[in-house]
C-alpha positions as CSV (number, residue, x, y, z in Angstrom):
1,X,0.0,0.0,0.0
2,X,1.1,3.4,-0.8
3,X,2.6,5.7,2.3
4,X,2.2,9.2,2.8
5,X,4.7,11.2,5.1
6,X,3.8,14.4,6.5
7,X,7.0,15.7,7.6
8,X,7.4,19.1,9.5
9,X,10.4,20.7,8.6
10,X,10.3,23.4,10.5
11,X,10.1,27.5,10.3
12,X,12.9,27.9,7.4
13,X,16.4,27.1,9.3
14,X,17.7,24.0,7.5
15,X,18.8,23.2,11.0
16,X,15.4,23.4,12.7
17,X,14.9,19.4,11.2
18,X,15.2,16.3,13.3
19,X,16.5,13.3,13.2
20,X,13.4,11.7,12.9
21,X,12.2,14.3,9.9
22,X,16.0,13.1,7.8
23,X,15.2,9.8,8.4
24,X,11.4,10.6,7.1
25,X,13.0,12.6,4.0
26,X,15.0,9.6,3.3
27,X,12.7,6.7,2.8
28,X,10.2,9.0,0.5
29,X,10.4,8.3,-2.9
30,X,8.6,11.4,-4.4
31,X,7.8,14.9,-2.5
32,X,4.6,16.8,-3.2
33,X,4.7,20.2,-2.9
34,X,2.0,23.2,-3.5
35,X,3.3,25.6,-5.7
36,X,2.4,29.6,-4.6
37,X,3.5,31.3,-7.6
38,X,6.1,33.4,-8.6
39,X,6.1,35.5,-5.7
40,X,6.6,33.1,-3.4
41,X,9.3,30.9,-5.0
42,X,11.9,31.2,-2.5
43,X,9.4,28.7,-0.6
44,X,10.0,26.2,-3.1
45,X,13.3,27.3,-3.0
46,X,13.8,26.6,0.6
47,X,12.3,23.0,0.7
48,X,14.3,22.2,-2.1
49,X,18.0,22.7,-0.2
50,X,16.4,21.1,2.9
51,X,16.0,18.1,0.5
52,X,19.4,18.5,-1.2
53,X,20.8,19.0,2.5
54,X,19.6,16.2,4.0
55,X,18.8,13.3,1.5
56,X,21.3,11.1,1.0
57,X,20.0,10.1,-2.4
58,X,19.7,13.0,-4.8
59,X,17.6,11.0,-7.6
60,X,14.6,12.1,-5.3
61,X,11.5,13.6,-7.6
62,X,9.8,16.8,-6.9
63,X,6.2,17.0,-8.0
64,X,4.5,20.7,-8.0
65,X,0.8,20.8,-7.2
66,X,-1.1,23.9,-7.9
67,X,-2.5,25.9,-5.5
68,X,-6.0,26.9,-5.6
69,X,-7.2,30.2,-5.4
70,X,-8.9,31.4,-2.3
71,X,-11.4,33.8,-1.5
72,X,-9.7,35.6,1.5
73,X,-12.6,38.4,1.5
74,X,-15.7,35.8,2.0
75,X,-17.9,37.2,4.6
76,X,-18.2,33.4,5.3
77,X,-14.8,32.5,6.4
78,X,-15.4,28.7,7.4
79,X,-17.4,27.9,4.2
80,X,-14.8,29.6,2.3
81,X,-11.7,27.6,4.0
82,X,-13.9,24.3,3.4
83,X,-14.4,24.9,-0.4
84,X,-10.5,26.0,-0.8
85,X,-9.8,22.7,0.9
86,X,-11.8,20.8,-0.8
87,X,-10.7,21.5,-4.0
88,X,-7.3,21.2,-2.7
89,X,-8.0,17.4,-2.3
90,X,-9.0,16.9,-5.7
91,X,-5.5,18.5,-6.7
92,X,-3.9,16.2,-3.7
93,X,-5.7,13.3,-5.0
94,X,-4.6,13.3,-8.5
95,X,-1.2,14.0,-7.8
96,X,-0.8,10.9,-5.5
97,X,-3.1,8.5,-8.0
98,X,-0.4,10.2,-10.9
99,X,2.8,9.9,-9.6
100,X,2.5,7.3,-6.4
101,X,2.9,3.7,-7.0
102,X,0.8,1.7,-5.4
103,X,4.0,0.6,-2.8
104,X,5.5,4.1,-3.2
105,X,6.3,6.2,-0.1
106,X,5.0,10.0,-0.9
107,X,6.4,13.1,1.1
108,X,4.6,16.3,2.5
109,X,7.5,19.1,3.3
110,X,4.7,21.2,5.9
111,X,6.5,24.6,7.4
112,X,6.6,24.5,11.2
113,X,4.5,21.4,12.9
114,X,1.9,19.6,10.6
115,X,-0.3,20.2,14.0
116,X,-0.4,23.8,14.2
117,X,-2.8,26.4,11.9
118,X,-1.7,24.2,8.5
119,X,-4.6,22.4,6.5
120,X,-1.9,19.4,4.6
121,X,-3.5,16.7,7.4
122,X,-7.7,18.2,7.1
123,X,-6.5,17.5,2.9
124,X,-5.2,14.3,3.6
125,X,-8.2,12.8,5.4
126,X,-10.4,14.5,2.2
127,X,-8.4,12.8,0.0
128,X,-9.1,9.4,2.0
129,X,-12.6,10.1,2.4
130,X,-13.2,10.1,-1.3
131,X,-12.1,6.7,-1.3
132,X,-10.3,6.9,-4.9
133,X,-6.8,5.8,-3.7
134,X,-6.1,4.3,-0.7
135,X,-2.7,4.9,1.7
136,X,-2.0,5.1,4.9
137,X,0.2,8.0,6.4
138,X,2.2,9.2,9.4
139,X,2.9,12.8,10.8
140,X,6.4,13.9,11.8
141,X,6.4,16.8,14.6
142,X,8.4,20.2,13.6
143,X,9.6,23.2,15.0
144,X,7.5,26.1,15.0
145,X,7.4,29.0,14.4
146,X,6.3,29.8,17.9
147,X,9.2,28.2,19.2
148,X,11.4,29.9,16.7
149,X,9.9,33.4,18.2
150,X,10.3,32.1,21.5
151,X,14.1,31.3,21.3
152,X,14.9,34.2,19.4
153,X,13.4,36.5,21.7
154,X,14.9,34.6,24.6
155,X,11.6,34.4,26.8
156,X,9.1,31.3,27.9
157,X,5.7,31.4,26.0
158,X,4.3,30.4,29.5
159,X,4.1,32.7,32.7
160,X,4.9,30.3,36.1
161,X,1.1,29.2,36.7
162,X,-0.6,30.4,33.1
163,X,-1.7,29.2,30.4
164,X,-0.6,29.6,26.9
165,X,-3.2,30.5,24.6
166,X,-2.7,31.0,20.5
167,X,-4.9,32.7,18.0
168,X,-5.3,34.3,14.6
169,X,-5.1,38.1,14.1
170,X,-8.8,37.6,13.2
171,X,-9.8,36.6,16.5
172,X,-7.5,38.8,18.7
173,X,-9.7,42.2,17.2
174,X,-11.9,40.9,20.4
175,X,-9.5,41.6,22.8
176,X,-7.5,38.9,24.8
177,X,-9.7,36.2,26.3
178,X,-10.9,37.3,29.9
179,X,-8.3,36.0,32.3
180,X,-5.5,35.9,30.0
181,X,-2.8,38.3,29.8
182,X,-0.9,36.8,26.8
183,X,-1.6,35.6,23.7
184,X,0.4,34.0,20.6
185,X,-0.9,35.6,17.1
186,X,-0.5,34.1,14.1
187,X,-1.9,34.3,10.9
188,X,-2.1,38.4,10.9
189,X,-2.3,39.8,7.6
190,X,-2.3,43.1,9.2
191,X,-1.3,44.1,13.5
192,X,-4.3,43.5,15.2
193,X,-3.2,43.9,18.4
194,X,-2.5,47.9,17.6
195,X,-6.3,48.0,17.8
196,X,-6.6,47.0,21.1
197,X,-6.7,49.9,23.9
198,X,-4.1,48.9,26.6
199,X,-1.0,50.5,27.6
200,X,0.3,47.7,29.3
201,X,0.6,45.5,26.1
202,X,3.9,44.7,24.9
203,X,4.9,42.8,21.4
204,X,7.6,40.0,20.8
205,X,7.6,40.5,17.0
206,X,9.3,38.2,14.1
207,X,9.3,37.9,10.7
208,X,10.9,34.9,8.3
209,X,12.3,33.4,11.4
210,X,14.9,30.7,11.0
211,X,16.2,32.5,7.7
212,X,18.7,34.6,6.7
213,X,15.9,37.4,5.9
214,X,14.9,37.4,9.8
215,X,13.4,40.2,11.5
216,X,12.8,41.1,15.2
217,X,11.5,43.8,17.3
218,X,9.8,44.5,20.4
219,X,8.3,47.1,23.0
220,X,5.3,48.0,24.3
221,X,2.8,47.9,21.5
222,X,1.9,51.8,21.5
223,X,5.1,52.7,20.7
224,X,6.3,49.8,18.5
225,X,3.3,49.3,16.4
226,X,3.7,51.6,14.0
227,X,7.6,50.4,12.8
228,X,6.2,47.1,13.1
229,X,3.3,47.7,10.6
230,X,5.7,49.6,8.3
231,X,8.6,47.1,8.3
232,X,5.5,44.2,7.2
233,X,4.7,46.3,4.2
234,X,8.0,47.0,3.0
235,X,9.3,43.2,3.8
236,X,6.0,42.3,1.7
237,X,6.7,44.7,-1.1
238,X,10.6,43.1,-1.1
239,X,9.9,39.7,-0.6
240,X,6.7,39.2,-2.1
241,X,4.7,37.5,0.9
242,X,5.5,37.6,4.7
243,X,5.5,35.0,7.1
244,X,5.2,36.2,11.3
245,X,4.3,35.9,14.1
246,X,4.1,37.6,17.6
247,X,3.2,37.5,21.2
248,X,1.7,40.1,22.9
249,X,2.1,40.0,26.7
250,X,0.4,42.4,29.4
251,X,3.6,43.3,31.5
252,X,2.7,45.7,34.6
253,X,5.0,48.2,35.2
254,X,7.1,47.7,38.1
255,X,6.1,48.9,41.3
256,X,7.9,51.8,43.0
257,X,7.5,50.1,46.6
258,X,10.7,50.5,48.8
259,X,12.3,52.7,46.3
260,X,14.1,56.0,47.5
């Protein structure tokens, strides 16, 4: 029976792999990947020198699946991701039935963790639930970039005692959650949290993290918000797409008890 491997390779540092993600890389025969377009070619780019990096056997094959187009302004965002999705799968589907032998091993190259805010395992189950091809698969963990952020910025995601809690820029125009005073955002076209009206908010910012294009920055949100919003739309207009990520963190000021 065909195998698919869903291997997470991390947030762009050839390093960031593991041991068990080379010996993954190394038992697939062919590597699917989604192709974004012109614009975002270093992508390809990038998974392509983790492979020539790390596979011993450089006869691998590469196939490129289209991506979809997406209707990122649908006032119905879930029906919206499900339809994208969906149509994914029939793209995913073909692919596998086209260039998967029926004992092949197939490869999925996911950025970060195959776990966290990506849609290659939701695809995969489609694809299964059609019931036009039949394999069985296994996920391989990755570094985040979380993680990445966290490292870089030399700080614990967790507080001693709290929880961590992550989100989407779309759901952090709220506010934080009542009871929480940090939050990691992902998936923020824009900087929600300069909406939000609290002085006591500061950002741990990063862009491209793991690669040689990284960016950092941090402060309290007030006065950080606006570089950080102009450095995303210049690093966008360079680089034609941006990939970040931030936490924000209420931080008190520090008392002035038994100072003189």
């Amino acid at each position: 029976m065909r195998e698919i491997l869903v291997i997470g390779i991390g947030a762009g540092n050839p390093e960031y792999i593991t041991v068990q993600a080379i010996n993954a890389l190394n038992s697939a025969d062919v590597f699917f990947v989604v192709d974004k377009g012109e614009d975002k070619s270093s992508l390809l780019a990038l998974r392509t020198d983790i492979c020539d990096r790390h596979i011993n056997d450089q006869n691998y094959r590469l196939v490129q699946i289209p991506e979809p187009p997406r209707d990122r302004e649908a006032s119905a965002y879930a029906e919206a991701v499900q339809d994208w999705h969906e149509r994914r799968a029939g793209l995913v589907e073909a692919a596998i039935i086209e260039h998967l032998p029926d004992d092949g091993h197939g490869a999925f190259l996911v950025w970060g963790d195959p776990a966290l805010y990506d849609s290659t395992l939701r695809v995969i189950e489609r694809v299964l639930d059609r019931g036009n091809v039949a394999f069985d698969y296994r996920v391989i963990p990755g570094i985040t970039a979380v993680q990445a952020l966290a490292a870089q910025h030399r700080l614990p995601l967790n507080r001693i005692g709290e929880p961590v809690h992550i989100t989407t820029g779309r759901r952090l125009t709220s506010g934080l959650p009542d009871g929480l005073d940090s939050a990691v955002v992902m998936l923020d076209p824009g900087l929600a949290c300069a909406d939000l009206d609290d002085p006591d908010l500061h950002i741990y910012w990063g862009a491209y993290l793991g690669t040689p294009q990284e960016e950092l920055r941090s402060g309290r949100v007030r006065d950080v918000a606006d570089e950080i919003a102009r450095t995303k739309q210049e690093l966008r207009r360079q680089h034609g797409w941006i990939m970040d990520t931030y936490l924000i963190r209420r931080e008190s000021p520090p008392s002035s008890e038994g100072r003189t």
